[in-house]
N, C-alpha and C positions, 0 to 999 in steps of 0.2 A: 465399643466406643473408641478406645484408645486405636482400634483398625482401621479406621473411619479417618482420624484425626494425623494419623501416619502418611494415609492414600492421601488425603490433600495436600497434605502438604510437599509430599514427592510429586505429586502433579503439578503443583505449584511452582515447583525448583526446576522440573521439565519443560513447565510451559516458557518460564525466564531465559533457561538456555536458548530454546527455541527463538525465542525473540529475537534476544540478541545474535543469536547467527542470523537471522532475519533479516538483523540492522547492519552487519558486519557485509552480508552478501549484498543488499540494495547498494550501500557506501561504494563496494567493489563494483560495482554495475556503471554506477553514475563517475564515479573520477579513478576505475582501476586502471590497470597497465597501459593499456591500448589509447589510453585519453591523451591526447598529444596537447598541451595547450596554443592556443588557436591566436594567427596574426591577425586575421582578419575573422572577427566578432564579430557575430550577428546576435540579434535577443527579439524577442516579440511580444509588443506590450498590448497589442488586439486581439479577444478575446474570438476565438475560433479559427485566425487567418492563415494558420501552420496547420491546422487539421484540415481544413476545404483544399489548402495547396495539394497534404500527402494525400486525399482522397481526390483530387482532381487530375494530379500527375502519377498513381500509383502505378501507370502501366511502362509508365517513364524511368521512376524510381526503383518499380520493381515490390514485387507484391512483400518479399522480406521486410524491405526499410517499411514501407505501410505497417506493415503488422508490427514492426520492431519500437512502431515511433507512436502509433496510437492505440493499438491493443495494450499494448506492453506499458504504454504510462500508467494507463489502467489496471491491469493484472498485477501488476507489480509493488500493488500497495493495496493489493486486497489482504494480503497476509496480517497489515498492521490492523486491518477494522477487525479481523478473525478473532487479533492474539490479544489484541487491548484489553479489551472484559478482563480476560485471566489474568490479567496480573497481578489484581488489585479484587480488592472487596468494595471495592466502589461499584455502583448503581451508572452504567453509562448508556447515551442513548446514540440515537443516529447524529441528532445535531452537534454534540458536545464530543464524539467521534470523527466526523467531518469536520469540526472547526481545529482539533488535536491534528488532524493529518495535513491539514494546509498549510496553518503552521510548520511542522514538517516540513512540509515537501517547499514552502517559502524560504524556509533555512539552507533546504539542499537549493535552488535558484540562486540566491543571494552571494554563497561559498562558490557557486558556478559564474556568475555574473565576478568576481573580483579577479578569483584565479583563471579564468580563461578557459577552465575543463568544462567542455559541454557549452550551452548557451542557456541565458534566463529569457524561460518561455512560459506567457501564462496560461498557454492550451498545455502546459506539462500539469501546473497546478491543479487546472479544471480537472483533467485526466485521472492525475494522482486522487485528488479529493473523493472523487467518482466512485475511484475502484476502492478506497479506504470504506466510502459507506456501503457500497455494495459487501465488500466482507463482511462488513458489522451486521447486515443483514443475514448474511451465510452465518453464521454463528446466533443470532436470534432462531434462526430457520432450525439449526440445529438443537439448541438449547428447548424449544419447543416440539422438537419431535422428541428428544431422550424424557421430556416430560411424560408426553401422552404415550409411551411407553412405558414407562415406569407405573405409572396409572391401570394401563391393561394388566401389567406384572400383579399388580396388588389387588386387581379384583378377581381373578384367577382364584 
């Protein structure tokens, strides 16, 4: 029992590291070295009008910036719907996951939209929000398969 109660809790301390590099490398992503702040501001308050552009000019842009700017909104905040659950002994679902990562990812727009690093764009948010619940899905995905193993294990 006391083995049990050890393994969580080091899991627990791993999962938090985890995170916060998590948070530490997103941060670096979105305002690190390379972010020049910018004379001339652009921001996009039409929902989808920066994703039809990079998927209508991708051959123009080049298939990297494509994937850098709408995969990548996306993947890039699959880790926070993954790690959320762990951190806590809270009960979290898709919606109350998704509305935690918008926020988020609202917070990073907002510190973008003042300082100039980056632009505030609400096809990032849709993007970010996306890939936040598609994580939380990969971690339910997971959480019930280590069930239904655990299950075979014990009828064995």
């Amino acid at each position: 029992m006391i083995y049990m109660k050890e393994h969580k809790k080091i899991k627990r301390i791993i999962t938090r590291i985890a995170f916060l590099v998590y948070i530490i490398v997103l941060l670096f992503l979105v305002f690190g070295a390379d972010r020049m702040e910018q004379s001339d501001y652009h921001y996009n308050l039409v929902l989808f009008s920066e994703i039809k552009r990079f998927v209508k000019y991708r051959d123009v842009v080049g298939y990297y910036v494509f994937f850098a700017n709408v995969v990548g909104n996306f993947v890039v905040f699959m880790p926070f719907g993954f790690l959320m659950p762990t951190l806590t002994n809270y009960k979290y679902n898709v919606v109350l996951i998704s509305l935690m990562s918008f926020e988020f990812s609202l917070l990073i727009e907002i510190v973008q939209l003042f300082t100039k690093l980056g632009s505030f764009d609400v096809d990032d948010m849709f993007l970010n929000t996306l890939g936040a619940a598609a994580g939380y899905l990969c971690y339910r995905l997971v959480q019930w398969t280590r069930c239904k193993l655990r299950k075979r294990r014990l009828s064995r």
